[in-house]
C-alpha positions in Angstrom: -35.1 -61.4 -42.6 -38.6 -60.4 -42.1 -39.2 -63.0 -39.4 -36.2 -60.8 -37.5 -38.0 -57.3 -38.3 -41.7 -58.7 -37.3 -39.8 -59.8 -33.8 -38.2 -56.4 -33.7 -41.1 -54.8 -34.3 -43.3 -56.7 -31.7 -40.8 -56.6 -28.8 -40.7 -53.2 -29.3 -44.5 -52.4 -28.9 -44.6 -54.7 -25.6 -46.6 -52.8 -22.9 -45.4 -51.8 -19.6 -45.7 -49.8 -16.8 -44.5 -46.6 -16.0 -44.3 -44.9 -12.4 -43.6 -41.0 -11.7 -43.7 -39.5 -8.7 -43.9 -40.9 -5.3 -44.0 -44.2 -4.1 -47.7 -45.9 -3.5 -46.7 -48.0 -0.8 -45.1 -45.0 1.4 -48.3 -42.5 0.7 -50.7 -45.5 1.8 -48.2 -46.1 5.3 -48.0 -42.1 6.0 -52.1 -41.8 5.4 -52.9 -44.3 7.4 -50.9 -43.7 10.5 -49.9 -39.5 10.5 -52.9 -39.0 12.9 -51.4 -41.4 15.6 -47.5 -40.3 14.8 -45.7 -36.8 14.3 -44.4 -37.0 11.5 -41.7 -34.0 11.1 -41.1 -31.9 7.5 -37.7 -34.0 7.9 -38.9 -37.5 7.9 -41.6 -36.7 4.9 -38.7 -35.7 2.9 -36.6 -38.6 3.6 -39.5 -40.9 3.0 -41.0 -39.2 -0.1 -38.3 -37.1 -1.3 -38.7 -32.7 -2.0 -42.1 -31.9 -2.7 -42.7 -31.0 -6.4 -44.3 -27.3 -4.8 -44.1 -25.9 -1.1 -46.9 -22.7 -0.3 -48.3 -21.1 2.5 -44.6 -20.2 3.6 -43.8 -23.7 3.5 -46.7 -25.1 5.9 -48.4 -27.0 2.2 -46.5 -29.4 0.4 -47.9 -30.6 -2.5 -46.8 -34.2 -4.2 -47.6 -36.1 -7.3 -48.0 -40.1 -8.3 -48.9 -41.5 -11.4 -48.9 -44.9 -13.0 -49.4 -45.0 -17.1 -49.8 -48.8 -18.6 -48.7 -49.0 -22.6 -45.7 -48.4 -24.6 -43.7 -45.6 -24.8 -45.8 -43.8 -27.6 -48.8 -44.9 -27.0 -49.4 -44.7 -23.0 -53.1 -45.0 -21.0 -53.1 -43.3 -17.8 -54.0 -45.8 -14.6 -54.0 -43.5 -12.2 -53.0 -40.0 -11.2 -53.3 -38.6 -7.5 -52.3 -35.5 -6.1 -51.3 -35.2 -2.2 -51.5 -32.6 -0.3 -49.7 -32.3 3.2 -50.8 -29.5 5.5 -48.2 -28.4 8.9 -47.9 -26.5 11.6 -44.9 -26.5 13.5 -42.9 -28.8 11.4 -45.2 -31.5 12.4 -48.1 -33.1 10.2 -51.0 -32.2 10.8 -53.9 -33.0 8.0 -53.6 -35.0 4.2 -55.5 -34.5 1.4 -55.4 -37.3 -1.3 -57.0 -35.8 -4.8 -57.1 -38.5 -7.5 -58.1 -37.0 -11.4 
């Protein structure tokens, strides 16, 4: 019996990681090639989804990513980066990575 509640207890605390926010692997494609293609406000939200907050009457999009390593109560914070995507006429112009 305590052999089974040890397990329990030790399966339980396993560390993983956890992902919010947009994908890594898209952000890093879009950065490094939005100079040499237009990339429309259509095709940013069908690669990285609805921005989490528009401004500037919709010409600033702002997205989130963050990657946390631990279990669920007790979770260290790999990385956090906020991107910023400025446009004019639909099309991408500049980005702006921020990582805290």
């Amino acid at each position: 019996m305590a052999f089974l509640v040890l397990s329990l207890l030790t399966t339980s605390c396993g560390k993983q990681y956890y992902y919010a926010g947009i994908s890594e692997n898209t952000v890093e494609e879009i950065v490094s090639n939005y100079s040499s293609n237009k990339y429309s406000k259509e095709l940013i939200v069908n690669l990285l989804g609805a921005p989490l907050i528009k401004e500037n009457n919709g010409d600033l999009w702002i997205y989130i990513s963050s990657k946390d390593y631990g279990n669920e109560t007790f979770r260290k914070n790999v990385y956090k980066k906020t991107l910023k995507l400025y446009f004019s006429n639909n099309i991408l112009l500049d980005i702006k990575e921020l990582s805290l």
